[in-house]
C-alpha positions in Angstrom: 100.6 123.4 120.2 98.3 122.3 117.1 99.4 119.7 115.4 100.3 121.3 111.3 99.5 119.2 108.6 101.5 119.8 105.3 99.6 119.0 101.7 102.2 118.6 98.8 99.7 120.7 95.9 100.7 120.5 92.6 100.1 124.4 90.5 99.6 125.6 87.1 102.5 128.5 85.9 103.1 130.2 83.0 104.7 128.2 79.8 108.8 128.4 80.4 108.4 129.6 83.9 108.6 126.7 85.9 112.5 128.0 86.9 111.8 131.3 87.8 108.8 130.6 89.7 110.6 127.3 91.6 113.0 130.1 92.4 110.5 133.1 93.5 108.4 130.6 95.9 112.0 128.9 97.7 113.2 133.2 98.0 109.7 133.7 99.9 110.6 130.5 102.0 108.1 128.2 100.5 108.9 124.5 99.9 108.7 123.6 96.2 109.4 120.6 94.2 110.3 121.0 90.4 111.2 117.4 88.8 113.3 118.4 86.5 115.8 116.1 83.9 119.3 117.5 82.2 119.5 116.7 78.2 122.6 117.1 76.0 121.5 119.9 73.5 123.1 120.1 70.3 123.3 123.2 67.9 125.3 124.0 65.0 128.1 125.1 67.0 127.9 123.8 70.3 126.6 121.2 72.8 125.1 121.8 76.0 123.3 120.1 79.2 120.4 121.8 79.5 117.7 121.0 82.5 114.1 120.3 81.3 111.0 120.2 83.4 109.9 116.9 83.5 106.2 118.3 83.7 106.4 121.6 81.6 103.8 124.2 83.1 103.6 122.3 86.7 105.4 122.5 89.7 104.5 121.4 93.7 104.5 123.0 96.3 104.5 122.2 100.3 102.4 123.6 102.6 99.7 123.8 105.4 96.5 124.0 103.9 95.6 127.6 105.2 93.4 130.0 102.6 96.9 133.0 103.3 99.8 130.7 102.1 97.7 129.7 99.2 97.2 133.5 97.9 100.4 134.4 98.7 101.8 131.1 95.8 98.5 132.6 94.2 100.5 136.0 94.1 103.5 134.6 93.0 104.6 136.0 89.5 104.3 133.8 86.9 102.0 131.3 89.0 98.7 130.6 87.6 96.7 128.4 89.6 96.5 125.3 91.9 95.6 122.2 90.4 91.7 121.4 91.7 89.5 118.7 92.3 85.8 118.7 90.8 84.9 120.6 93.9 87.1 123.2 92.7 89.2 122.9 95.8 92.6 122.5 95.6 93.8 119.0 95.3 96.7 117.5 97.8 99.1 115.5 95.6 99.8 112.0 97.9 102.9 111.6 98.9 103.1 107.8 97.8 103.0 109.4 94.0 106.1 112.3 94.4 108.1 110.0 97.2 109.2 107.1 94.0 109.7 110.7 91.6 112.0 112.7 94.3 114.1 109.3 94.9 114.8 108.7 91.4 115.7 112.4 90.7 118.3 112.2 93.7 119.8 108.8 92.9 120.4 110.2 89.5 118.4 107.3 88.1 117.5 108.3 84.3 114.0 109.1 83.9 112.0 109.9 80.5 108.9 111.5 80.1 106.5 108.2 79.6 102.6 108.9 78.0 100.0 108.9 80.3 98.1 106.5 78.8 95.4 104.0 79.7 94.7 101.0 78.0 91.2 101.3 75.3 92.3 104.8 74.4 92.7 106.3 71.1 96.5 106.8 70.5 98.1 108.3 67.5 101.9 106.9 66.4 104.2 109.7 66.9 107.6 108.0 65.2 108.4 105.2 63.4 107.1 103.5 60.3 103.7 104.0 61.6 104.2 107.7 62.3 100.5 109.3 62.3 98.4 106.0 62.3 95.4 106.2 65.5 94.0 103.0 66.7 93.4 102.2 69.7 96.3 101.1 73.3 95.9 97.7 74.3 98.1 95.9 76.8 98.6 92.1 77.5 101.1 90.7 79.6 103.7 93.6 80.3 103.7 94.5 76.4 102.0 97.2 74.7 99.7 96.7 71.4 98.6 99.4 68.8 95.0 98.2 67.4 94.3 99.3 64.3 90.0 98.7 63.6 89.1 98.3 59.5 85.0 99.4 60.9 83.5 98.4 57.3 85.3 94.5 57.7 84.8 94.7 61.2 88.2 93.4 61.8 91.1 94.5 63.8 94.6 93.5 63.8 97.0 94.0 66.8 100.9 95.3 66.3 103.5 95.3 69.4 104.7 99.0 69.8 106.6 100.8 72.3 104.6 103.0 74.2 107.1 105.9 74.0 106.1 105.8 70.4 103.1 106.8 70.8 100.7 109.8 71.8 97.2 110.7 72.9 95.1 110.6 69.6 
């Protein structure tokens, strides 16, 4: 009997589908992963606990790489495409990235949505008294530094920030 070898991909769907796609590929019996977080809501009148994807527009999916399961998620309503590499093939997620994520999620551990963000990259502030400044992400011993550049002095000055504060410039 040949040995199968499952891929965790990750795929594209349509904005505010993530549910009703998670729930059209587990129907057809295909393993999917949606990370998903539960937020108190509030409105005028009520409060509610309402699950949000953690990545909006991405779900993953588990499967043998074979060109038939892939059309049939492919044929999926709502499902757009599989995330590829710059081959244009799609790309297997590795485990060692979605192992730390499923734990978390099923130990009920609290998780936020943190910026991707590397350090040298514009950012912009998104809150706070800095709210709309861009400068550039710096980081120096576990702590997190917002560089803002005066170009014509050829100065810069450094200011610790939380990097939930800010965004991708």
């Amino acid at each position: 009997m040949a040995d199968l070898t499952f891929n965790l991909y990750c795929i594209y769907v349509k904005s505010r589908h993530e549910f009703k796609v998670f729930e059209r590929l587990t129907k057809a019996g295909i393993e999917a992963f949606l990370p998903a977080v539960e937020r108190l809501r509030k409105w005028k009148d009520r409060k509610k606990l309402v699950k949000f994807p953690l990545f909006p527009g991405y779900l993953f999916v588990c499967l043998e790489k074979s060109y038939e399961l892939m059309v049939n998620v492919l044929k999926t309503p709502g499902v757009v495409t599989f995330i590829k590499n710059s081959s244009g093939q799609p790309e297997p997620v590795p485990e060692e990235q979605i192992i730390p994520l499923r734990k978390a999620i099923e130990n009920g551990k609290e998780i936020d949505p943190y910026p991707y963000l590397k350090e040298g990259q514009q950012v912009r502030i998104k809150s706070g008294p800095l709210a709309g400044a861009k400068g550039i992400l710096k980081k120096k011993e576990k702590q997190h530094y917002f560089i803002i550049s005066i170009h014509m002095l050829q100065r810069s000055v450094s200011v610790k920030i939380d990097a939930s504060e800010i965004e991708l410039a």
